[in-house]
C-alpha positions as CSV (number, residue, x, y, z in Angstrom):
1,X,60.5,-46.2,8.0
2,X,59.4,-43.0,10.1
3,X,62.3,-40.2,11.0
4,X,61.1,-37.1,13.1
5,X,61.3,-34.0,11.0
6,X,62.7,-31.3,13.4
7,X,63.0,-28.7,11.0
8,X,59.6,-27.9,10.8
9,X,57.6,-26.0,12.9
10,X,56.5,-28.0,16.0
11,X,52.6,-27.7,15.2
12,X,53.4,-29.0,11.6
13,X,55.8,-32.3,12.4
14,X,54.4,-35.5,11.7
15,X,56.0,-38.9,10.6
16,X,57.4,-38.8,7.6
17,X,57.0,-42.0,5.1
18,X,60.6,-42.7,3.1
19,X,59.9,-44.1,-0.4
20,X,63.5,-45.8,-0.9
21,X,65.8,-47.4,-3.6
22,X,69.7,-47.1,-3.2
23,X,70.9,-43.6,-2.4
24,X,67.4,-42.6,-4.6
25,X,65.1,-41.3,-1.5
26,X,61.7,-38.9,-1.6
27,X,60.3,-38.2,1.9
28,X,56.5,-38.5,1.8
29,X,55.0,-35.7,4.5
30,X,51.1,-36.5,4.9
31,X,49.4,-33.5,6.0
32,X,48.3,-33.8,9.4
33,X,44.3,-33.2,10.2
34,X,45.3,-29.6,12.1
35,X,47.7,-28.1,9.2
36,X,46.2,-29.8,6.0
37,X,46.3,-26.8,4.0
38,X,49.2,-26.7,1.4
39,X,49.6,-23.4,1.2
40,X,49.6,-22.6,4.5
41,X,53.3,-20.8,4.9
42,X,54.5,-23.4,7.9
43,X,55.4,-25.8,5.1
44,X,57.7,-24.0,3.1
45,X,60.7,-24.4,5.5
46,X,60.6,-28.0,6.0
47,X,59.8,-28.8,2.3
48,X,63.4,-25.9,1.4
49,X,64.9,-28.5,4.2
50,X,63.8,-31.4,2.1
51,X,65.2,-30.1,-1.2
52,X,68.2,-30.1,0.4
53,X,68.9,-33.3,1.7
54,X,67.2,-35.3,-0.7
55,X,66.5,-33.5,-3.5
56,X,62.3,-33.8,-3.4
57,X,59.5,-34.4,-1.4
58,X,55.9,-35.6,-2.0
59,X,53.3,-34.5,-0.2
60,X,49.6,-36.1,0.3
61,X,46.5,-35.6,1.8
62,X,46.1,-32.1,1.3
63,X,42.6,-30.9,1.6
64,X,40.5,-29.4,-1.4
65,X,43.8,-29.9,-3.8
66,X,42.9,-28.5,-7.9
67,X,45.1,-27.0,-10.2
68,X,44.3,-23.7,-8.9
69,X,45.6,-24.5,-5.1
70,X,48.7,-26.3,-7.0
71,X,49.8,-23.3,-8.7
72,X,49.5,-21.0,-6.0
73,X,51.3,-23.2,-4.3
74,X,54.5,-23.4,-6.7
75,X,54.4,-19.2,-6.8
76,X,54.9,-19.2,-2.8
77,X,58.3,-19.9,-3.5
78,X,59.6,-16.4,-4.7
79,X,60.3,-16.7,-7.7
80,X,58.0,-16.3,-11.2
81,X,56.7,-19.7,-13.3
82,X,58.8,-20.1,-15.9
83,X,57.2,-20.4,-19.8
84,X,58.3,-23.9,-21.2
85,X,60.8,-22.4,-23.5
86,X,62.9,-24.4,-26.1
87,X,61.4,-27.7,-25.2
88,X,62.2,-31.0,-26.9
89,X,58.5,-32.7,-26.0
90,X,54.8,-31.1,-26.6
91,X,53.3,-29.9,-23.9
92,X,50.0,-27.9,-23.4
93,X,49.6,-25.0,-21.1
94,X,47.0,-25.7,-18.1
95,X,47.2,-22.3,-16.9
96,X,50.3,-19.3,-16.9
97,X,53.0,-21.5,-15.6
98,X,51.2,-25.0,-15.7
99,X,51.9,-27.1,-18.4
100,X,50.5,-30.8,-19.0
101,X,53.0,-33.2,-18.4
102,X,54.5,-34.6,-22.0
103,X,52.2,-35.2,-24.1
104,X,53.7,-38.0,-25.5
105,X,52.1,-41.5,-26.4
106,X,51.4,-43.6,-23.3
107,X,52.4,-46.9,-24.0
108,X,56.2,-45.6,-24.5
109,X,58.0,-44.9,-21.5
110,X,59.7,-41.4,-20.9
111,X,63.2,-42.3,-19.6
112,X,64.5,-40.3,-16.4
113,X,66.0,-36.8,-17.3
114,X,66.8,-33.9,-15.6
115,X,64.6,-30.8,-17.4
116,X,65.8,-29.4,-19.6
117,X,69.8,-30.5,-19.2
118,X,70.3,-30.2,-23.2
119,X,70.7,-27.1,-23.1
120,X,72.3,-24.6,-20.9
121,X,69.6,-22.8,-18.8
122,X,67.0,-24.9,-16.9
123,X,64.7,-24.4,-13.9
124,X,66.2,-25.3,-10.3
125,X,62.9,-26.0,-9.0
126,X,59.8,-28.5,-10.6
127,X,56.9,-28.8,-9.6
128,X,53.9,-32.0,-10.5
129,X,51.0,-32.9,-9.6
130,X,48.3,-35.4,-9.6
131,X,45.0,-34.4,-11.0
132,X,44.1,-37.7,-11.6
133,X,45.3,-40.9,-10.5
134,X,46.4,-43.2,-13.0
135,X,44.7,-46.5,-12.4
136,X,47.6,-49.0,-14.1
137,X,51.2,-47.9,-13.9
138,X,51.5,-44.6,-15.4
139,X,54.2,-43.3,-12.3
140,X,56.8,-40.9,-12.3
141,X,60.0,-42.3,-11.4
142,X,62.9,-40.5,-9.7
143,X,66.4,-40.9,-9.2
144,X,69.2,-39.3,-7.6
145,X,71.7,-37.6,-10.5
146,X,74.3,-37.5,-7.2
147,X,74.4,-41.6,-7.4
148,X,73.8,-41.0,-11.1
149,X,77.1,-39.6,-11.7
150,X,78.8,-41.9,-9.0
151,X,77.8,-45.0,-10.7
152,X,78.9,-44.4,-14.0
153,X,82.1,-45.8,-14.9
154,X,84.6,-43.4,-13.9
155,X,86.7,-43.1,-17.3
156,X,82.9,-42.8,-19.3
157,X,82.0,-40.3,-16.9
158,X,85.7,-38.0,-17.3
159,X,85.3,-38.5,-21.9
160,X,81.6,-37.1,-21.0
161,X,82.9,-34.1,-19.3
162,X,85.6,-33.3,-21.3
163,X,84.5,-33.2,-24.4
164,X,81.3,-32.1,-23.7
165,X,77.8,-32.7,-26.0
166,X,76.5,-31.4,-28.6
167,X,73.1,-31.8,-29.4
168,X,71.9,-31.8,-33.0
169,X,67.9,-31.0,-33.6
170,X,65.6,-30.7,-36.9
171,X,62.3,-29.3,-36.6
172,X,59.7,-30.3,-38.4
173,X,59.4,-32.0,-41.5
174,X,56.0,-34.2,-39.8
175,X,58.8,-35.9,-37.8
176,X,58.9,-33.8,-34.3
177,X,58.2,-30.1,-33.2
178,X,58.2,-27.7,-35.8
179,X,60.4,-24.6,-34.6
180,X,57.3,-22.3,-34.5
181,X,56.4,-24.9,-31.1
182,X,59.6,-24.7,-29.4
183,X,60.6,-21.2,-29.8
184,X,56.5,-20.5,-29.4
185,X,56.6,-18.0,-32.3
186,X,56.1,-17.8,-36.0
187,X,58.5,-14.8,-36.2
188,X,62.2,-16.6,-37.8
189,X,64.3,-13.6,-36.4
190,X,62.4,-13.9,-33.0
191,X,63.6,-17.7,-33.3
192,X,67.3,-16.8,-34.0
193,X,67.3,-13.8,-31.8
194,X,66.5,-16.6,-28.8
195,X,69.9,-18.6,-30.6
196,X,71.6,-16.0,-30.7
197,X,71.4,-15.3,-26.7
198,X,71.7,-18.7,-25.7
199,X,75.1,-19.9,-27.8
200,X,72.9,-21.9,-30.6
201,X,74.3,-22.6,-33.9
202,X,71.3,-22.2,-36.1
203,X,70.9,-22.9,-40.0
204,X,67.9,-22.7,-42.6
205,X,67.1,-25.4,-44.3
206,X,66.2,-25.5,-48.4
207,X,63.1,-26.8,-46.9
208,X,62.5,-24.1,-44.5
209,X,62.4,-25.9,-41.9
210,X,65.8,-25.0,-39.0
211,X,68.6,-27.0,-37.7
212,X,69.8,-26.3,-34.9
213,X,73.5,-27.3,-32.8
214,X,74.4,-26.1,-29.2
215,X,77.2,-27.5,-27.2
216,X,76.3,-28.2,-23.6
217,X,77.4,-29.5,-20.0
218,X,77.9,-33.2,-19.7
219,X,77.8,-33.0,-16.2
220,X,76.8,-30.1,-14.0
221,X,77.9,-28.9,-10.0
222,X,75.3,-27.6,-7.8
223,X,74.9,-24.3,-7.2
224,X,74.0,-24.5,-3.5
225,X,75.0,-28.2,-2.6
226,X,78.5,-28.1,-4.5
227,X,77.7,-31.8,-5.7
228,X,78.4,-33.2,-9.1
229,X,75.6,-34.7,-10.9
230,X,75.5,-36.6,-13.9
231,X,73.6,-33.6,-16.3
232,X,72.5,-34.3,-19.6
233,X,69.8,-35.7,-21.8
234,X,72.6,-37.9,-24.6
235,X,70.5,-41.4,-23.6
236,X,67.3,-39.3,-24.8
237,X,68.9,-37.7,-27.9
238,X,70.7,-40.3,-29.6
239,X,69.8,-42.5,-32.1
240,X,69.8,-45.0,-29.9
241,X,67.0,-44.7,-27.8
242,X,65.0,-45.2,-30.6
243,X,63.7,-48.9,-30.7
244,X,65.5,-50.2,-34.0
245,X,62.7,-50.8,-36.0
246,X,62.0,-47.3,-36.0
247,X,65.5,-46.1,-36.2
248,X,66.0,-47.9,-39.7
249,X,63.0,-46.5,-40.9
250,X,64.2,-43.3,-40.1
251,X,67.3,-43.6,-41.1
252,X,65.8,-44.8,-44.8
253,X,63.6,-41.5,-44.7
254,X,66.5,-39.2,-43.9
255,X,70.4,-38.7,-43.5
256,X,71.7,-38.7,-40.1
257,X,72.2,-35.4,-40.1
258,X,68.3,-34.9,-40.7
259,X,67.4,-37.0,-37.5
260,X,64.8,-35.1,-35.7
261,X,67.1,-35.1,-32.8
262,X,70.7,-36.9,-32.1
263,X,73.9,-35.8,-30.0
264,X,77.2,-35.9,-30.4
265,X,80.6,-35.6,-28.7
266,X,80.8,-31.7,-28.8
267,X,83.6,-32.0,-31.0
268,X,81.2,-33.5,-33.5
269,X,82.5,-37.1,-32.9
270,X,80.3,-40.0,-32.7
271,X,78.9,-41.5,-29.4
272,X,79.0,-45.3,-29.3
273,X,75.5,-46.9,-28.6
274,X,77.0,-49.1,-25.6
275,X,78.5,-45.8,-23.7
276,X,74.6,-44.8,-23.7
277,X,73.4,-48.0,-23.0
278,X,75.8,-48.4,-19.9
279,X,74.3,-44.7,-18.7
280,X,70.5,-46.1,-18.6
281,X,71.6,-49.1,-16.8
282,X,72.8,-46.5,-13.8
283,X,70.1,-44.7,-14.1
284,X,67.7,-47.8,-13.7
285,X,69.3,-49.0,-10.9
286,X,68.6,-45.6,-9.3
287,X,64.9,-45.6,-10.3
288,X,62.6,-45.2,-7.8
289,X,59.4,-46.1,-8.7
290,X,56.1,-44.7,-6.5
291,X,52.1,-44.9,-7.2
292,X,50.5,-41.8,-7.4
293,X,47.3,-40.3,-5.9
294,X,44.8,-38.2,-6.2
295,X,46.1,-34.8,-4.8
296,X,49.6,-35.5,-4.3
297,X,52.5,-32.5,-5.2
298,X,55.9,-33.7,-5.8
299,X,58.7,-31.1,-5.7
300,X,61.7,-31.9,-6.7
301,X,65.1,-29.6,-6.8
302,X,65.4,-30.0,-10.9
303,X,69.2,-30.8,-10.5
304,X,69.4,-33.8,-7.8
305,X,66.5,-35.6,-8.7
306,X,65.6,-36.9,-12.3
307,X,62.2,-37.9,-13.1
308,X,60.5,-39.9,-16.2
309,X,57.5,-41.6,-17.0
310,X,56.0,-45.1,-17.1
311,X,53.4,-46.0,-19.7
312,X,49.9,-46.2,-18.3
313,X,46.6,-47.0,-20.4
314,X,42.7,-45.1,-19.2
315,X,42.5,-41.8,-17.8
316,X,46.2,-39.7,-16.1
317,X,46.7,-36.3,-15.4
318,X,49.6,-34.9,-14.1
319,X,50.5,-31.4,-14.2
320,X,53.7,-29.3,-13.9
321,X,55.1,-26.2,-13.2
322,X,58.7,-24.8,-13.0
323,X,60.3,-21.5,-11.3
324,X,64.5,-20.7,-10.6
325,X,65.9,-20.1,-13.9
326,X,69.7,-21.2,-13.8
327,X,72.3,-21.1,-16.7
328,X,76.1,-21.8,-17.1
């Protein structure tokens, strides 16, 4: 369907494409042929009015789109690109503030998260873009974590929030991130100092290797909106997103305990795999599922809209940035 933007600037409106599913909507604004430039400052107000409403927007047909235009493009928006800090996925820095999107095998899908919601700063604002177009699947799903929340069973929803998560990580070990990655430093008091300041229970290991435990938000308000949203990453963590062959080899390889990453109730009590499994069936009846193209910017506010990852196979490039630090 086509809805007339009237918050933008009269030279700049144009029909605006709806991509659709359930209360899940991202407005697609195609640059007209007389304001095609993305960072031409016009655009800014009615992509803020976007974020808003519907938590995103992608934008296409952009002229002369790179990396280069993309980032200068995400800094327009006052505040400074954020360093990919903690992280739970490898990533590789494109340029300052522009990471590669996960770099995680592509045949496996990347469920739909909100970045960084296990733990308790994140960005407000995410930025991707399309560098090049994936020619089979390889999309990035969104989803609304305002219908998120809604859907799940009201009494699974109420445990969540009350008793809060708490997620358990060990680095290393030729089974995930060593801790030099994710703290991005060899130092181990530069690594506990960052603990420290963020409420992280940390531990050395016999091995040397660090555990990790931090007890964060289940669910999450909006700053700006004052909207609940479902806010986590437990269907990510826990043992049982891991198909089972894999989990029983792990679980041969290691105690629990020693999972490269796993969450628990924050009082340390187990999560059953059927709570988990009724939270990705919300979430994929909120998926919304787009093709990209060559050139297109999707901005999403990092707190109403999740994203994730479909597997692809032959060549995909999407990069990311992120700005708006935000903590509880």
């Amino acid at each position: 369907m086509s809805i007339d933007i009237r918050e933008a600037p009269p030279e700049i409106q144009a029909a605006e494409t709806v991509f659709q599913k359930g209360r899940t909507r991202l407005p697609v604004r195609t640059a007209p042929a007389d304001a095609a430039d993305i960072l031409d400052h016009r655009w800014l107000a009615a992509i803020g009015a976007h974020l808003a409403r519907d938590g995103g927007v992608l934008l296409r047909g952009f002229a002369d789109m790179n990396i280069e235009r993309f980032h200068d493009f995400a800094k327009r928006f006052g505040s400074p690109l954020l360093s990919y800090e903690f992280g739970s996925t490898p990533r590789s820095e494109v340029k300052k503030g522009v990471y590669s999107s996960t770099d995680y095998p592509a045949h496996q899908w990347i469920p739909q998260h909100n970045e960084q919601a296990y733990t308790t700063n994140w960005p407000m604002k995410i930025w991707f873009y399309c560098d090049v177009e994936p020619a089979d699947r390889g999309q990035t799903p969104v989803a609304d974590a305002r219908a998120v929340y809604q859907g799940i069973d009201p009494a699974l929803r109420e445990r969540f929030a009350t008793r809060k998560l708490m997620y358990v990580r060990n680095y290393g070990g030729g089974l995930d991130l060593s801790w030099q990655q994710v703290f991005n430093t060899d130092d181990m008091a530069v690594a506990e100092a960052y603990c420290r300041a963020h409420q992280i229970e940390w531990e050395w290991k016999e091995d040397g290797d660090l555990r990790t435990r931090q007890i964060c938000q289940a669910v999450a308000r909006h700053p700006r909106t004052g909207e609940d949203v479902w806010f986590n990453q437990a269907h990510l963590f826990h043992v049982s997103s891991l198909e089972e062959g894999v989990r029983e080899a792990l679980l041969d390889i290691v105690e629990e305990e020693d999972l490269p990453r796993n969450v628990y109730y924050g009082d340390g009590s187990p999560i059953a795999d059927a709570e988990l499994d009724a939270v990705r069936a919300v979430y994929d009846a909120h998926r919304l599922d787009f093709a990209w193209r060559q050139g297109d910017v999707m901005m999403l506010d990092n707190m109403l809209l999740t994203h994730g990852r479909a597997p692809f196979s032959g060549p995909r490039r999407i990069v990311v940035a992120m700005a708006e630090a935000h903590g509880v």
